[in-house]
TORBA-474392 format. One record per residue (C-alpha): residue number from 0; residue in one letter; x, y, z. Coordinates in Angstrom, 2 decimals. Last residue first. Layout:
// residues N
pos_code_xx_yy_zz
NUM_A_X_Y_Z $
...
//
This chain:
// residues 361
pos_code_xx_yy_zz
360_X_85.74_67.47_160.47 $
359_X_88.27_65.00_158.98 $
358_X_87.27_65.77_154.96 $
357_X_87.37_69.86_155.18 $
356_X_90.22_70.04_157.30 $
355_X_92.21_67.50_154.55 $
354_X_91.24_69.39_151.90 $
353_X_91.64_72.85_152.95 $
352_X_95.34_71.84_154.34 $
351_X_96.12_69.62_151.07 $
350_X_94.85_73.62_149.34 $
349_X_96.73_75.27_150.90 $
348_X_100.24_73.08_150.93 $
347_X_100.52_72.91_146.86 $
346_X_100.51_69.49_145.75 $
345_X_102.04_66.96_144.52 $
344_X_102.17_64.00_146.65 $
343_X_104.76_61.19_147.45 $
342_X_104.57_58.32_150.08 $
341_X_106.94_57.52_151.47 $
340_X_109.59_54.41_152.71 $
339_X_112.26_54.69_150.45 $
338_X_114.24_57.10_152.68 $
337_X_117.38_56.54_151.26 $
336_X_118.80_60.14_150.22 $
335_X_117.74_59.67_146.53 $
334_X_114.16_58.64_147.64 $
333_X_114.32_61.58_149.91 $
332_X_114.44_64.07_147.05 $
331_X_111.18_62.64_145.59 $
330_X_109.18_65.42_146.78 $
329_X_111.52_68.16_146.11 $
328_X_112.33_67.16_143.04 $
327_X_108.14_66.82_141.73 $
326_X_108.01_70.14_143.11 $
325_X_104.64_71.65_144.13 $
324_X_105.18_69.65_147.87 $
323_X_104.00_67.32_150.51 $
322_X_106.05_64.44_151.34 $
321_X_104.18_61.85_153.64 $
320_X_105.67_58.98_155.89 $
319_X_103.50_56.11_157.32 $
318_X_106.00_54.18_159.71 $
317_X_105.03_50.60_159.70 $
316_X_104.18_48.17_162.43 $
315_X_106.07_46.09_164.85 $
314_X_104.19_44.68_168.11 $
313_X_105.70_44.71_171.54 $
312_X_103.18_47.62_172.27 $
311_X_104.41_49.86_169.51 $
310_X_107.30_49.35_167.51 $
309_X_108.01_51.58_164.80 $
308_X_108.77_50.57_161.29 $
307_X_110.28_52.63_158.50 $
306_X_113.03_54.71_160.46 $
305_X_112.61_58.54_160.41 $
304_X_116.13_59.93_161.19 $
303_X_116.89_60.56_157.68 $
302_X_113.19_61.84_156.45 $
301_X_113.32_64.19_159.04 $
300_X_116.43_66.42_158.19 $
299_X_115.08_65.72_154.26 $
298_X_112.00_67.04_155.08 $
297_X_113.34_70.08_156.98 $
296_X_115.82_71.31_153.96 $
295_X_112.70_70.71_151.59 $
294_X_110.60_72.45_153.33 $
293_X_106.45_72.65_151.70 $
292_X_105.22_70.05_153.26 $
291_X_106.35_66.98_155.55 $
290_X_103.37_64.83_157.12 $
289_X_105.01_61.62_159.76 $
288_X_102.85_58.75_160.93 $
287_X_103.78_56.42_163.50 $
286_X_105.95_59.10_165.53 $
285_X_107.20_58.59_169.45 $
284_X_111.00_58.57_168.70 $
283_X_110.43_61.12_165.71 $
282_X_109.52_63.37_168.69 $
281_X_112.69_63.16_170.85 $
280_X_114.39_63.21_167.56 $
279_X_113.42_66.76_166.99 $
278_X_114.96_67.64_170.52 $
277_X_118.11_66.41_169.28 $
276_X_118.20_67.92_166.04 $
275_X_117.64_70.96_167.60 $
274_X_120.36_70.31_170.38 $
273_X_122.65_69.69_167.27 $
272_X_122.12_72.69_165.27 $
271_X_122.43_75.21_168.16 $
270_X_120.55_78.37_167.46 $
269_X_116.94_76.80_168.66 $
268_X_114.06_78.90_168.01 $
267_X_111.42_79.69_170.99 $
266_X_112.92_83.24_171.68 $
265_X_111.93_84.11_167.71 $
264_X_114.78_84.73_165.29 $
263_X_115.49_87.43_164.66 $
262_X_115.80_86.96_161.07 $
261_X_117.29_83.55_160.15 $
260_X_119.29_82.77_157.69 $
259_X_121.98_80.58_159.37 $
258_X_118.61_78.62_159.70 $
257_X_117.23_77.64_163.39 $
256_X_115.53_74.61_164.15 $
255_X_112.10_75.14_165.36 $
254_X_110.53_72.66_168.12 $
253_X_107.01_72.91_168.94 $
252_X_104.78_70.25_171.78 $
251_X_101.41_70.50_171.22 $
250_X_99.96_71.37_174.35 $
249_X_96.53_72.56_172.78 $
248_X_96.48_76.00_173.56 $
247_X_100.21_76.31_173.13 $
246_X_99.74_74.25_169.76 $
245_X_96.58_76.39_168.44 $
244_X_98.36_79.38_169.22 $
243_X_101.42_78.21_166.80 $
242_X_99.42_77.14_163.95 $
241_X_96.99_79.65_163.50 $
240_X_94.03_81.65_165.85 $
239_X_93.46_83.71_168.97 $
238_X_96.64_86.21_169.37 $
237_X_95.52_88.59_171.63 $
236_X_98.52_90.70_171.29 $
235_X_99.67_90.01_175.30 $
234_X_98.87_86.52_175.65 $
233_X_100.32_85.54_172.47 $
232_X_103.30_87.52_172.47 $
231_X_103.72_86.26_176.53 $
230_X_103.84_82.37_174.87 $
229_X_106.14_83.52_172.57 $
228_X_108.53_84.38_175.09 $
227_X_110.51_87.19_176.01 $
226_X_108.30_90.63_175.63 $
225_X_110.90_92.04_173.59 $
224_X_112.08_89.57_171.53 $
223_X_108.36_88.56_170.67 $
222_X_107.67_92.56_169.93 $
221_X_110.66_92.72_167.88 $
220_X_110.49_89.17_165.57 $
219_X_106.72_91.15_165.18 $
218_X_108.28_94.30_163.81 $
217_X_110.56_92.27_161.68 $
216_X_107.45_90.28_160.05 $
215_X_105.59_93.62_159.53 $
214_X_108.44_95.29_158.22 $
213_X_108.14_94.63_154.82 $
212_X_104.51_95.65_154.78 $
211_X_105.49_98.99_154.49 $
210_X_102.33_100.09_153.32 $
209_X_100.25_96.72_152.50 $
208_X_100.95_94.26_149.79 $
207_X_97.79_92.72_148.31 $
206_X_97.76_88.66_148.96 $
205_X_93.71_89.33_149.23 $
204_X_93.80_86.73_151.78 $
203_X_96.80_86.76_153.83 $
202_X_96.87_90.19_153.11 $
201_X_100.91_90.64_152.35 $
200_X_103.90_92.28_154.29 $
199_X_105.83_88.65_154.52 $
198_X_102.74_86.94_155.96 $
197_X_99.76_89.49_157.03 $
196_X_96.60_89.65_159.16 $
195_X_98.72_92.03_161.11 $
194_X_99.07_90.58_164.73 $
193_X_98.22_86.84_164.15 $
192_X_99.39_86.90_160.65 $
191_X_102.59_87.50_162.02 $
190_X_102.50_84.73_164.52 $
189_X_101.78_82.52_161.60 $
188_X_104.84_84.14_159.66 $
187_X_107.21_84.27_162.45 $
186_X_106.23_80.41_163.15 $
185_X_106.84_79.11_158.95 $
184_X_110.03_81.48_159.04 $
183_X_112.21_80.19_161.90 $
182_X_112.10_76.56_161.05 $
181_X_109.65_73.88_161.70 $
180_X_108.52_70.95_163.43 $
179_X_104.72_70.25_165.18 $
178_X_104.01_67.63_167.66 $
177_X_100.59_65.58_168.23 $
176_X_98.60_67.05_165.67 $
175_X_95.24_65.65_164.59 $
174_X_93.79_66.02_167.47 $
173_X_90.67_68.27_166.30 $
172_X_92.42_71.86_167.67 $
171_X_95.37_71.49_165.69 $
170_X_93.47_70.09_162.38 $
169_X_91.44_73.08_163.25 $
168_X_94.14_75.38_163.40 $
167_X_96.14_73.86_160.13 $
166_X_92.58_74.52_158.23 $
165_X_92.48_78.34_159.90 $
164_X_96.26_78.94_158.58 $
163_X_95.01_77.08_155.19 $
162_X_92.46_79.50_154.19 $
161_X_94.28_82.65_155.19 $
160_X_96.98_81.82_153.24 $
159_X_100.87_82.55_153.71 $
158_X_100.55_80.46_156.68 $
157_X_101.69_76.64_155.38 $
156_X_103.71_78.05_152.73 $
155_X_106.20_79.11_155.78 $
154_X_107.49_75.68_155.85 $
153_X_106.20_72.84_157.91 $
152_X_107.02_69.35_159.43 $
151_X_103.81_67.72_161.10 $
150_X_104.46_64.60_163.75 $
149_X_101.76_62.35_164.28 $
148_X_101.78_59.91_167.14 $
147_X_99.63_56.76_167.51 $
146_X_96.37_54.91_168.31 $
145_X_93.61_57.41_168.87 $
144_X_94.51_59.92_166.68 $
143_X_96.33_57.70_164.39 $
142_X_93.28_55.64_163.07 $
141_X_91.38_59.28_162.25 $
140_X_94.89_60.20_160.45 $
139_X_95.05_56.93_158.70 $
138_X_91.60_56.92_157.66 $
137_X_91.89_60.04_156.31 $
136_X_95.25_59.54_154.58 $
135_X_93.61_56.74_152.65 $
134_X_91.17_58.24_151.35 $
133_X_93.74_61.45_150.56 $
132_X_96.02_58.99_148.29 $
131_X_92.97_57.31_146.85 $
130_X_91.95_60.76_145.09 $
129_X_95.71_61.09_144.35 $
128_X_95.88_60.45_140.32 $
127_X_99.05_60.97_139.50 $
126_X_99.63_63.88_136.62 $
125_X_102.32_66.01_138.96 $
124_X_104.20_62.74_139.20 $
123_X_104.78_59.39_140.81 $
122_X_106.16_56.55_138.82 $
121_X_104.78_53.53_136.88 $
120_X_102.81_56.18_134.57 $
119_X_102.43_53.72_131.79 $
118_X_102.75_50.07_131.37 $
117_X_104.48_47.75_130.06 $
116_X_105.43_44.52_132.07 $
115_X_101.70_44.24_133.04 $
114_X_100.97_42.79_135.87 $
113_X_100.13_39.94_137.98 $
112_X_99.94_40.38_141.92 $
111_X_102.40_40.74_143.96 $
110_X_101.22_40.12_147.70 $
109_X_102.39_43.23_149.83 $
108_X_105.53_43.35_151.62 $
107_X_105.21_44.82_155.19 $
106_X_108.53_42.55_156.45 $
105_X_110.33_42.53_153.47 $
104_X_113.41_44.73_153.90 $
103_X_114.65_42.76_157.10 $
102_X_118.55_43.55_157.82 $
101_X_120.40_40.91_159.66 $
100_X_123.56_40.66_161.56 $
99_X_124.93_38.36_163.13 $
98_X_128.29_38.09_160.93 $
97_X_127.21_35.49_158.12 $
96_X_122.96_36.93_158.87 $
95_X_123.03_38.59_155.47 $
94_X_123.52_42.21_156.38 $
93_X_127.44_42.34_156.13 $
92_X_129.17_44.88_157.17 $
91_X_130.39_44.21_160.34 $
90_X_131.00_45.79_163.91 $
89_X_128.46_46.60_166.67 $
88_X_129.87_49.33_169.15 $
87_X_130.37_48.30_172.83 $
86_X_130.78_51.80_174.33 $
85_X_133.80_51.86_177.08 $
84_X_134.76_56.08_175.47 $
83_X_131.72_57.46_174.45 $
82_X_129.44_57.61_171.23 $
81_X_126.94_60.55_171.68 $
80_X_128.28_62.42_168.52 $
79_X_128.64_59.04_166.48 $
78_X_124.68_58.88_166.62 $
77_X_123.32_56.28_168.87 $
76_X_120.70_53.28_168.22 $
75_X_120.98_51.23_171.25 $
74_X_120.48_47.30_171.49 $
73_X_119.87_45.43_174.31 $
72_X_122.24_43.17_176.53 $
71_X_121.22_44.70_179.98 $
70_X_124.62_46.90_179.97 $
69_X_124.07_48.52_176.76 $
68_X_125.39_47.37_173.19 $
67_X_125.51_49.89_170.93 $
66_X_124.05_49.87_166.84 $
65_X_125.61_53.17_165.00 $
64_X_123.70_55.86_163.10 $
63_X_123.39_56.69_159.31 $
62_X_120.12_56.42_159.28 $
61_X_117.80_55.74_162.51 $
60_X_116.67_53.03_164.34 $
59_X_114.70_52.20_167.45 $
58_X_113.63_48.47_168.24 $
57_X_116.67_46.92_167.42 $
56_X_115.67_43.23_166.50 $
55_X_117.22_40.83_168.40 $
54_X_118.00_37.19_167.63 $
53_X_119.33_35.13_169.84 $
52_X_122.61_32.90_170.86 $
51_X_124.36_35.33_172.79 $
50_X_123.47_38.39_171.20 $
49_X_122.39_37.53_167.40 $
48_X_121.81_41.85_165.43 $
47_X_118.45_41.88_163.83 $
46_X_117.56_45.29_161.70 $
45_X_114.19_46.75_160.80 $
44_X_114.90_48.89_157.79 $
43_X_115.66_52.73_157.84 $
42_X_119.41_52.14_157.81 $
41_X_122.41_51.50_160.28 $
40_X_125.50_51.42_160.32 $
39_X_127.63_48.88_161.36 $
38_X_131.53_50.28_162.46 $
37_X_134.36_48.44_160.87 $
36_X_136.76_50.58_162.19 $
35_X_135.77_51.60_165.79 $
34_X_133.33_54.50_166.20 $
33_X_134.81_57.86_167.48 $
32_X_132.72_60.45_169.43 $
31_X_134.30_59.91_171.98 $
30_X_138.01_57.64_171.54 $
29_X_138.72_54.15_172.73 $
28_X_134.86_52.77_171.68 $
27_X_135.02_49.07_172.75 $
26_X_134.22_47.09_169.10 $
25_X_131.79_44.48_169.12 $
24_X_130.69_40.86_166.78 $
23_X_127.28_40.08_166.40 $
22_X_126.91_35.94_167.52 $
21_X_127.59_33.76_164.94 $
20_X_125.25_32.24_162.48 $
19_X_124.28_28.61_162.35 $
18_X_120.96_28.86_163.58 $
17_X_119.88_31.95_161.43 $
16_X_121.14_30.51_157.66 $
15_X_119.69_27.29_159.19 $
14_X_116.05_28.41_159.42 $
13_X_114.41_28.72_162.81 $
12_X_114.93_32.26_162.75 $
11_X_112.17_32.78_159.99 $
10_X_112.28_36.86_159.71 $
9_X_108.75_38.70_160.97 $
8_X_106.26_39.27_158.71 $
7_X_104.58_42.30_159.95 $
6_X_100.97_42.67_159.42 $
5_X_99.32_45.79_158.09 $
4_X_97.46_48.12_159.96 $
3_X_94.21_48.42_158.81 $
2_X_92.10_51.52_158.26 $
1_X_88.52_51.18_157.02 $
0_X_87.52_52.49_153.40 $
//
């Protein structure tokens, strides 16, 4: 099956509801870090704000954010953080064009064709069929290597097997990664499996627990620690293979958010919450397709600043965010946090890692 973008419907501003509507009110910020009262926020949708007289659609969104006016006229997506004092801050909380602003829910809608009004399995659970699901993720994946941005988030699930550490490394090494984010745990287990051919103490593929296994992940937080950088680990072990060699060898860009958890943690690993989710941002920016497995607590931190359009060349098309997980909760978490805009799978992450290096090679 051939990939297709769909196309955006874009809103009818010739109609009257759009003519007749005032221009987007603004608050000056007095305070930083303070939105005015009556602050917009925004959501995952495309959203229109009317600046002198015309429409404009704010190319860059994110939940739970607030619309700014910059000096050229256009509109800024900013968190409340980065507000400062002089900021022009949207106001209103209406999204039906009455205060100039507009949000767009059906621009990718689908024809509706006739169905049933009882039916089973409406919803998405361990017993979906997913055979179409990885179709179509293959031809969106060999689509997005040469037309967009893929951004992988990871937990430690991703390493703990031997098969799917070599699948992530040729998915690395085939283009199919353009940035990779993570915690502490999923990189000190990869690099550990680079040293010891073990993740958490165990054979990463006989899963048999070596003698005093329990250190290996310590002893290799140590050795990075001590030689500075990751990149000087790799050199100096002869690290050849897994996620986080492949993506130095391959300039993949890494960022790791650190946990209050956290052993070590690696030199790479960012302590302050706020720069990390900064620097992850810088990448969700750039993404048309994003793949979450197997963390919930680093889905959900993506799946709220992942908007569900990007525009790319002056042209508006759709986000493709997927959920990877053995929990049917943790999947559909980000349904209950807003982010309607995924698609669910259950699964465990070997074997979508297997399946998916096995299909693209």
């Amino acid at each position: 099956m051939e990939f297709k973008l769909p196309k955006y419907n874009h809103p009818k501003f010739d109609e009257e509801i759009f003519l007749s509507a005032p221009n987007a009110e603004y608050k000056i910020v007095e305070k930083d870090g303070v939105a005015p009262d009556n602050y917009h926020a925004m959501s995952i949708f495309p959203e229109y704000f009317k600046i002198n007289g015309e429409w404009i659609l704010a190319e860059e969104t994110r939940m739970d954010c607030v619309p700014r006016i910059n000096f050229e006229g256009k509109v800024e997506i900013v968190e409340f953080r980065a507000l400062r004092v002089g900021d022009k801050v949207i106001v209103g909380r209406t999204e039906d064009a009455s205060e100039g602003i507009y949000l767009h829910t059906s621009g990718f809608e689908k024809e509706v064709q006739d169905k049933d009004v009882f039916a089973f399995r409406g919803g998405r659970s361990r017993e979906t069929s997913q055979t179409m699901d990885y179709d179509k993720l293959y031809e969106l994946l060999k689509h997005e290597k040469e037309n967009g941005y893929v951004v992988w988030v990871m937990g430690p699930a991703a390493v703990f097997s031997e098969g799917a550490r070599n699948s992530l490394t040729k998915l690395i090494n085939s283009g199919y990664v353009d940035a990779f984010l993570g915690g502490n745990a999923v990189a000190t287990h990869d690099l550990e499996a680079g040293i010891y051919h073990t993740a958490l103490g165990q054979d990463i593929y006989t899963q048999e627990s070596i003698r005093n296994g329990h250190y290996c992940h310590l002893d290799l937080l140590n050795k990075a620690r001590k030689y500075g950088s990751v990149q000087k680990l790799i050199e100096e072990e002869n690290i050849s293979s897994g996620l986080i060699q492949s993506c130095y060898k391959n300039n993949v860009p890494v960022v790791l958010g650190g946990s209050i958890r956290d052993d070590g943690p690696l030199p790479i690993v960012i302590g302050d919450v706020y720069q990390a989710q900064d620097e992850m941002r810088k990448h969700i920016r750039k993404a048309t397709t994003v793949i979450c497995m197997a963390t919930q607590l680093h889905t959900i931190a993506t799946g709220n600043m992942t908007p569900s359009f990007r525009v790319v060349d002056g042209k508006v098309r759709p986000l493709y965010f997927y959920t990877i997980d053995t929990s049917e909760f943790a999947v559909n978490k980000l349904r209950d946090r807003g982010s309607l805009e995924v698609i669910t799978m259950i699964s465990n992450a070997q074997d979508f890692l297997q399946r998916l290096a096995d299909n693209l090679e």
